[in-house]
C-alpha positions as CSV (number, residue, x, y, z in Angstrom):
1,X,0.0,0.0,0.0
2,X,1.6,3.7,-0.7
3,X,1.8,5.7,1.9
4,X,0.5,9.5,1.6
5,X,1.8,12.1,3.8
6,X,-0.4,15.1,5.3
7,X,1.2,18.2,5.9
8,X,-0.9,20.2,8.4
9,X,-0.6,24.2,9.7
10,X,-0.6,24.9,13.1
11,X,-4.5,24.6,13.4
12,X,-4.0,20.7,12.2
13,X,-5.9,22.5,8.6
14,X,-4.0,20.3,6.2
15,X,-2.6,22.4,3.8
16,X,-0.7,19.5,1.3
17,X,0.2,16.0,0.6
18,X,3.6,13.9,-0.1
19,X,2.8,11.2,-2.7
20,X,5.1,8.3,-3.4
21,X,6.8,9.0,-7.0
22,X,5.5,6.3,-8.9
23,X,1.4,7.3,-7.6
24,X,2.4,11.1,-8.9
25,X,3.5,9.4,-12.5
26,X,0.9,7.2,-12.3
27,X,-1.5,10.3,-11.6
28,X,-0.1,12.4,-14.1
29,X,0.1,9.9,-17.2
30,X,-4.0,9.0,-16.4
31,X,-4.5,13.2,-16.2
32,X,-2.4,13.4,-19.3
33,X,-4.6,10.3,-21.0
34,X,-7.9,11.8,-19.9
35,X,-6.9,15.0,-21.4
36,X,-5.8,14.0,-24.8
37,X,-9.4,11.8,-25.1
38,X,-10.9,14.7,-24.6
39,X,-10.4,15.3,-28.3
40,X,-12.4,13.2,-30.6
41,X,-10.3,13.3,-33.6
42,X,-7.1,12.5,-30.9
43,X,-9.3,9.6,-29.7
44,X,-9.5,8.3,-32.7
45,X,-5.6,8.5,-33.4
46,X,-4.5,6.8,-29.9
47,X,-6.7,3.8,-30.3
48,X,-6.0,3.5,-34.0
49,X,-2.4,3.2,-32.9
50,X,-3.2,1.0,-30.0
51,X,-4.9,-1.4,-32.5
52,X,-1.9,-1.3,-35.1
53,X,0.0,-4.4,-35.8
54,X,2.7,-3.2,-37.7
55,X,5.4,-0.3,-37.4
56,X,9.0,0.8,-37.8
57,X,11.8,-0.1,-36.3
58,X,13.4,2.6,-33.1
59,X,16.3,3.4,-35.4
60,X,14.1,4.4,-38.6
61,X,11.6,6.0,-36.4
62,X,14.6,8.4,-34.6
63,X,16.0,8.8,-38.6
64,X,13.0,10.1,-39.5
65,X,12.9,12.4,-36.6
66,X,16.0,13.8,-36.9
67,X,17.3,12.0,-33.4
């Protein structure tokens, strides 16, 4: 279980939280996800490359890019 962290004022108001680093990127990456199926046409796009069964190699991909 990950532990969370309370950080409380004087008054015991609590004023933030420490997350474990892998609950933030796990937290960000589903914010990030939600935010890009907002779109439909970008919807559209992720799942048709979820559902693709062929690609390029890394190495051609970065050539392509420039990397």
């Amino acid at each position: 279980m990950r532990q969370i962290q309370y950080i409380s004022d004087e008054k015991n108001n609590i004023t933030g939280v420490i997350v474990p680093i892998d609950l933030w990127r796990e937290i960000q990456s589903e914010k990030a996800t939600a935010y890009l199926l907002k779109s439909k046409k970008m919807k559209t796009r992720l799942l048709e490359a979820k559902n693709r069964k062929e690609g390029i190699p890394f190495d051609k991909a970065c050539e392509k890019l420039g990397v």
